[in-house]
mmCIF file of the C-alpha atoms, coordinates in Angstrom:
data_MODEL
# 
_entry.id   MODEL 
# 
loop_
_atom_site.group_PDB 
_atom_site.id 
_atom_site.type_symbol 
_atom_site.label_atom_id 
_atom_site.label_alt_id 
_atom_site.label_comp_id 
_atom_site.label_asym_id 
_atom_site.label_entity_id 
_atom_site.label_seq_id 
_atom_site.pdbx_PDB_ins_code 
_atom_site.Cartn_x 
_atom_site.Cartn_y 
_atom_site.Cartn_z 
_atom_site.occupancy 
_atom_site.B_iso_or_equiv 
_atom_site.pdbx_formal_charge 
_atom_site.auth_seq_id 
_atom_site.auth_comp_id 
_atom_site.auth_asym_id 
_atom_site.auth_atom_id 
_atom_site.pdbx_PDB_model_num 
ATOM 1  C CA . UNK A 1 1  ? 130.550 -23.961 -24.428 1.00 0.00 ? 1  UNK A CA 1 
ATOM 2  C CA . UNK A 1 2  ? 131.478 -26.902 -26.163 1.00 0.00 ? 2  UNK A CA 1 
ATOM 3  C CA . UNK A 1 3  ? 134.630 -27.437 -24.743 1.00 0.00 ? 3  UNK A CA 1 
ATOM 4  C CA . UNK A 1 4  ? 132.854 -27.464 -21.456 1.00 0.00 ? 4  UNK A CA 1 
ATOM 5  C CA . UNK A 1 5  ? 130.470 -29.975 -22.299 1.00 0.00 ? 5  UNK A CA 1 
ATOM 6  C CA . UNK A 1 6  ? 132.841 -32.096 -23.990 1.00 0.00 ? 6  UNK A CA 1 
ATOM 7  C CA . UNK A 1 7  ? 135.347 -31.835 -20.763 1.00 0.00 ? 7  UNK A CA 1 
ATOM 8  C CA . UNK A 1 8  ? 132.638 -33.023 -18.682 1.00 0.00 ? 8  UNK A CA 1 
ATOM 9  C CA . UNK A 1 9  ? 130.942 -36.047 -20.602 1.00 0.00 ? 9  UNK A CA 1 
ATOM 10 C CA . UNK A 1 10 ? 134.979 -37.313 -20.754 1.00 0.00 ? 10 UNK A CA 1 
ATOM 11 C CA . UNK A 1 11 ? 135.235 -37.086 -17.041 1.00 0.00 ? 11 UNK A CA 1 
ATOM 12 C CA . UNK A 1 12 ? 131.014 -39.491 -16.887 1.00 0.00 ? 12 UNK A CA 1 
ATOM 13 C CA . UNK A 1 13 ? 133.166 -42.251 -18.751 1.00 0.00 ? 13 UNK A CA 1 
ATOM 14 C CA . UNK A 1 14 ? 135.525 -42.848 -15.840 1.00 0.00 ? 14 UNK A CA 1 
ATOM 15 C CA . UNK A 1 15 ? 135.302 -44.819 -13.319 1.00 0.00 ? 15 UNK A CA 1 
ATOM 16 C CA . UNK A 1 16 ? 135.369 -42.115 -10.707 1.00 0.00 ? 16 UNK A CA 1 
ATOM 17 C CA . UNK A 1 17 ? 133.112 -39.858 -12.484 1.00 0.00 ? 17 UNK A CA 1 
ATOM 18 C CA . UNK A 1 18 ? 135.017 -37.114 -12.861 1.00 0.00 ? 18 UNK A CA 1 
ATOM 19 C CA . UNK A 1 19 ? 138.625 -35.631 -14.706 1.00 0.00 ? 19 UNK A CA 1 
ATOM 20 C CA . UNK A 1 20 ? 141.463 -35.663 -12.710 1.00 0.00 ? 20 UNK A CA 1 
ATOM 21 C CA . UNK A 1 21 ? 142.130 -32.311 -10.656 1.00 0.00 ? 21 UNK A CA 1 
ATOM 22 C CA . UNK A 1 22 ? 145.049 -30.684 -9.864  1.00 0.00 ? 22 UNK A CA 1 
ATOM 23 C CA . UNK A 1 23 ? 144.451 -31.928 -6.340  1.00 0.00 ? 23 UNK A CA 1 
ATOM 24 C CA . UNK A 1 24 ? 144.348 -35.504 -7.574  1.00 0.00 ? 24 UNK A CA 1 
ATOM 25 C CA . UNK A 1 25 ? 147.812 -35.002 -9.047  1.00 0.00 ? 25 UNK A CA 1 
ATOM 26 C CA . UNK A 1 26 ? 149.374 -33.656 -5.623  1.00 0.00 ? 26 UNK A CA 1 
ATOM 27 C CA . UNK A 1 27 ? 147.879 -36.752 -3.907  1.00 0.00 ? 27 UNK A CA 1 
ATOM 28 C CA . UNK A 1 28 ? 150.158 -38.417 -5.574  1.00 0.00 ? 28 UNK A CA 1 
ATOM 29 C CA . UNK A 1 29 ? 153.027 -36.811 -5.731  1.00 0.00 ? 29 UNK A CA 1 
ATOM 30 C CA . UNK A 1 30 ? 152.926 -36.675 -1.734  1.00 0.00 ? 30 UNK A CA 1 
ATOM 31 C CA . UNK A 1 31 ? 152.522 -40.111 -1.757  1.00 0.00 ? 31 UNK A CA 1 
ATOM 32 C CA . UNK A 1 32 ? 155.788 -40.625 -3.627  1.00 0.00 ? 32 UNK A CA 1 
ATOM 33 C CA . UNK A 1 33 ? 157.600 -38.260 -1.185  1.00 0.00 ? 33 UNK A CA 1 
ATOM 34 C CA . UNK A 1 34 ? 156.405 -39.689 2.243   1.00 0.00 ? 34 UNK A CA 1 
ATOM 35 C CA . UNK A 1 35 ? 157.016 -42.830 1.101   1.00 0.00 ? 35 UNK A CA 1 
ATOM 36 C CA . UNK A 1 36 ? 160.020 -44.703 2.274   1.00 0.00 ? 36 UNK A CA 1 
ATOM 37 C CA . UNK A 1 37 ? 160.152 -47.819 0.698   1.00 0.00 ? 37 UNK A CA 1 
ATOM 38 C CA . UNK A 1 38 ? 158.353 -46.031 -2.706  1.00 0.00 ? 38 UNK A CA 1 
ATOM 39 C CA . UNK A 1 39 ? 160.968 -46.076 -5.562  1.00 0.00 ? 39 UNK A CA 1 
ATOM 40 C CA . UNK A 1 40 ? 160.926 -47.069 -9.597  1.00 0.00 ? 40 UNK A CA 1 
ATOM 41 C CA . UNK A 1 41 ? 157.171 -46.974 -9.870  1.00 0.00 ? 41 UNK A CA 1 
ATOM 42 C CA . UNK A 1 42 ? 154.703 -45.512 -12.223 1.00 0.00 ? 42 UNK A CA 1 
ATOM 43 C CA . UNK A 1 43 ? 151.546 -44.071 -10.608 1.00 0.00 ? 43 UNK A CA 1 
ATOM 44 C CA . UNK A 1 44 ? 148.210 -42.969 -12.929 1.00 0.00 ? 44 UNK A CA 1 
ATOM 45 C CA . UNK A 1 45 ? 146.602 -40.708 -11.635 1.00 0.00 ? 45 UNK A CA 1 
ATOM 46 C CA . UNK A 1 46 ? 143.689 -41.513 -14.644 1.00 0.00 ? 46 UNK A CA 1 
ATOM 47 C CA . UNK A 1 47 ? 140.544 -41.691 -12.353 1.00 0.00 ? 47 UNK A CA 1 
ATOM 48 C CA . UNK A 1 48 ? 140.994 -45.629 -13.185 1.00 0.00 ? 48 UNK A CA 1 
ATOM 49 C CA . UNK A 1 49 ? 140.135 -45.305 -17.018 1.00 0.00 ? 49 UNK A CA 1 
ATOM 50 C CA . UNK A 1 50 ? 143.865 -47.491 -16.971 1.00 0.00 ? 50 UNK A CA 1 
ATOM 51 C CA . UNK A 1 51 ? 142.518 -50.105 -14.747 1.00 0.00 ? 51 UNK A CA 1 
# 
């Protein structure tokens, strides 16, 4: 599967290791939604290729 392989060797490049999961994404958004004093911001959820 090449689309496998290729999915994976993208995630080794980042910082974290691995591709963002749909987990990683719902972090976030809870983040924005507990927090009270959170508004007007931008958050990647990139595994820190952005950084």
């Amino acid at each position: 599967m090449a689309w496998r392989t290729s999915h994976e060797s993208r995630g080794a490049t980042t910082p974290v290791g691995r591709i963002v999961t749909p987990e990683d994404i719902w972090q976030g958004v809870k983040f924005c939604l507990e927090c009270d004093y959170f508004n007007s911001r931008t958050i990647d959820v990139d595994g820190g290729v952005g950084f």
